[in-house]
C-alpha positions, 0 to 999 in steps of 0.5 A, spaced: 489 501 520 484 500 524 486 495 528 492 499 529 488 505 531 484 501 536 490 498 539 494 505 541 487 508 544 487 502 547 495 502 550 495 509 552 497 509 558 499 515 561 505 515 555 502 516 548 502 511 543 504 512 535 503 509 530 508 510 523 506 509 516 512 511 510 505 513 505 501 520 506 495 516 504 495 511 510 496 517 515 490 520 512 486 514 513 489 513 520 489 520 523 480 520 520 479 512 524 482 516 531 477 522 529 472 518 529 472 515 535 473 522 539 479 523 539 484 528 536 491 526 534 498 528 534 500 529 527 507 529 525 507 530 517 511 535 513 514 540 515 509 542 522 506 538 527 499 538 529 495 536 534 494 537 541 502 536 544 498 532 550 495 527 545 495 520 547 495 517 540 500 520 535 500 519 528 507 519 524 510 519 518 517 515 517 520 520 513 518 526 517 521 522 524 527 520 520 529 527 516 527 532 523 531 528 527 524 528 533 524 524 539 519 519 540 516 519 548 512 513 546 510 506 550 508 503 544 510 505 537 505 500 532 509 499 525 505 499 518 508 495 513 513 493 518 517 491 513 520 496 512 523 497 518 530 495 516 531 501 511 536 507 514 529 512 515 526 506 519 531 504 523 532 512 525 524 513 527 526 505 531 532 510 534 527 515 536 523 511 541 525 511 548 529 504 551 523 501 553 518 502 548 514 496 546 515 495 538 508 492 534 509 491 527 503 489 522 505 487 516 502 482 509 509 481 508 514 479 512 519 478 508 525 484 504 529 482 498 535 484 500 535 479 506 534 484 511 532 481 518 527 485 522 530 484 528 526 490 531 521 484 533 523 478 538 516 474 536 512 473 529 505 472 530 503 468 523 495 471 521 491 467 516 493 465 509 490 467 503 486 462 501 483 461 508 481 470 508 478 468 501 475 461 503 472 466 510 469 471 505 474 476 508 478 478 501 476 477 493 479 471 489 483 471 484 485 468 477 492 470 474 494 471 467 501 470 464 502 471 457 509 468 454 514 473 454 518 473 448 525 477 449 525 483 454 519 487 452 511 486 455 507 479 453 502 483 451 500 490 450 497 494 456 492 497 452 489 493 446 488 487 452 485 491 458 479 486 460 473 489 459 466 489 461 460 490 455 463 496 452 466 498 459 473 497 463 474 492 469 476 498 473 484 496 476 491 499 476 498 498 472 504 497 474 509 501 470 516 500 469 518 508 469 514 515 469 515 516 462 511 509 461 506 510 467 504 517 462 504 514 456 500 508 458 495 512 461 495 517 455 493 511 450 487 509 454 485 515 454 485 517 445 485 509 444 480 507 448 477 513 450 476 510 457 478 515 463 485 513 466 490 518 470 499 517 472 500 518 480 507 518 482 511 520 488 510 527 485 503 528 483 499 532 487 493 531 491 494 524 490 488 523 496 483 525 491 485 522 484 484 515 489 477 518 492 475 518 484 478 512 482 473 509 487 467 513 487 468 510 479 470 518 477 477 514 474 477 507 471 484 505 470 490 508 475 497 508 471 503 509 476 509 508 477 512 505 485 507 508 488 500 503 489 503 497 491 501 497 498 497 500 503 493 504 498 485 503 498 484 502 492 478 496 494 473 499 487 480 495 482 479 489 479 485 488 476 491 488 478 496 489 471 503 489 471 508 492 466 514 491 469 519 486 472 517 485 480 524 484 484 521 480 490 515 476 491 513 480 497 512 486 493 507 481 488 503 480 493 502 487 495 501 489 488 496 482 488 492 486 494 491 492 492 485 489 488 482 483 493 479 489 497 471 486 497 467 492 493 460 491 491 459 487 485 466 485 485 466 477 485 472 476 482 479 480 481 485 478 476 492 479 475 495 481 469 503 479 468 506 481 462 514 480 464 514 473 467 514 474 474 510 469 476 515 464 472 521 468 474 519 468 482 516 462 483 509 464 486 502 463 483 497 468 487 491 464 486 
C-alpha cells in the first residue's frame, strides 16, 4: 500500500493517479499513507465521493467504480491484488479508465483458479521468493501442521488444539467453512476456554476497529469466513488456522500471509491445516 501510494504521488502529472483496492479495510489504510505525506485524496467509497475533485491521487473502490458506472480520467490506475482484475467488477473499473491510461498491478499471487489470464498487464515483473523475504528478515518463518484427516470432517478440533503460550493463546486467525462455523468457533473459544475471540464477515459492522483491537491485543483469535485472507493487517496473528477445504493455492498463500507480518516478539508463525490442503494442493508453505 505504501509503495502503491508513493508511486501515484509520484505519477502525477497533470492527470490523477488512482489506486483500486476490492477491501474497505485497504482504503482506509491507503487514503492515511497519502495523508500523511500532505496530501488529501479523492475518495470514491460508497454511495459519495469525497475529496477535492481536483486531487491528484484518488483512492477507489472496485465495487464502487463498477456498481456507479464512474469514468476514470486517470494516467496511471495502480491495481491492489491485481489478481483479480479478470473478475466482471474488475474488468468494469479496467473499462472505466481512458485509452492510454498506463495500468500497474501489485499482487503476492499472481495466479486465478479458474485460469483466467490477467492480460491487463503485458509485462510480469517477478519480486522476491518466500524463503529469500524470510532469509533478508522482511517476513516471520513459518512451520505448517497437517493432521490426518479422516472422512470430510476437520483433522482436529479448532478449539481443543489451539496453540497456546503458558496459559495464553498464541494470537491468529480462522478460516471457516461458513458463518454459522465462523460464530460457533468463536462462541466456543469464549465459554470453552474462555479467551477473547470475535466472527468478522462481509456483513459485520465496523470491522476496521475489531482489526485495531486484535492487534492492540484487545482480541486474541479472529474467527471469519472469506473475509481476512488477503490484504488485512492483522501483523499482531501467529497462527493462521484453517478449518475449511482451500480452492487454489493462491488463496493459501494469502491466508499464509496475513500472520507472516513482523510484530515484536513474533519469531515464528504456524499453520494449522485441518482439511488436507497442503496434500490435496500440492504446496508446503514452509
Amino acid at each position: 500500500t505504501l509503495i502503491a501510494a508513493l508511486l501515484a504521488d509520484c505519477a502525477s502529472t497533470g492527470k490523477p493517479s488512482g489506486v483500486v483496492t476490492h477491501l474497505s479495510e485497504i482504503n482506509r489504510d491507503l487514503i492515511e499513507r497519502v495523508r500523511a505525506h500532505g496530501i488529501e485524496p479523492r475518495v470514491l467509497m460508497g454511495a459519495h465521493s469525497e475529496g477535492p475533485s481536483d486531487a491528484l491521487i484518488w483512492a477507489i473502490s472496485e465495487q464502487t467504480a463498477a456498481r456507479r458506472d464512474l469514468s476514470l480520467p486517470l494516467r496511471l490506475c495502480i491495481r491492489d491484488e491485481c489478481h483479480r482484475v479478470s473478475s466482471v467488477s474488475g474488468q468494469k473499473v479496467i473499462d472505466s479508465c481512458l485509452p492510454d491510461t498506463i495500468h500497474i498491478g501489485f499482487t503476492a499471487t499472481p495466479a486465478r483458479g479458474d485460469g483466467k489470464p490477467l492480460t491487463t498487464y503485458q509485462v510480469l515483473l517477478p519480486g522476491p521468493q518466500v524463503s529469500e523475504l524470510v532469509a533478508a528478515g522482511r517476513i516471520a518463518p513459518m512451520r505448517a501442521f497437517s493432521p490426518v484427516r479422516v472422512g470430510k470432517g476437520l483433522a482436529k478440533d479448532p478449539v481443543k488444539i489451539w496453540p497456546v503460550v503458558g496459559d495464553r493463546p498464541r494470537p491468529g486467525i480462522v478460516f471457516a467453512h461458513s458463518v454459522a462455523h465462523s460464530e460457533e468457533l468463536a462462541a466456543r473459544f469464549r465459554s470453552e476456554r474462555g479467551w477473547i475471540a470475535a466472527h468478522l464477515d462481509a456483513k459485520t459492522p465496523n470491522r476496521a476497529a475489531a482489526i485495531e483491537r486484535f492487534n492492540a491485543g484487545e482480541i486474541d483469535i479472529l474467527c471469519n469466513w472469506r473475509l481476512l485472507q488477503e490484504g488485512a493487517d492483522l501483523r499482531r496473528s501467529e497462527v493462521t488456522m484453517a478449518a475449511t477445504e482451500i480452492g487454489h493455492v493462491g488463496i493459501q498463500q494469502q491466508m499464509c500471509g496475513r500472520s507472516r507480518r513482523l510484530f515484536p516478539g513474533k519469531a515464528m508463525s504456524y499453520f494449522w491445516d485441518l482439511c488436507n490442503n497442503i496434500h490435496r494442493l500440492g504446496h508446503h508453505p514452509d
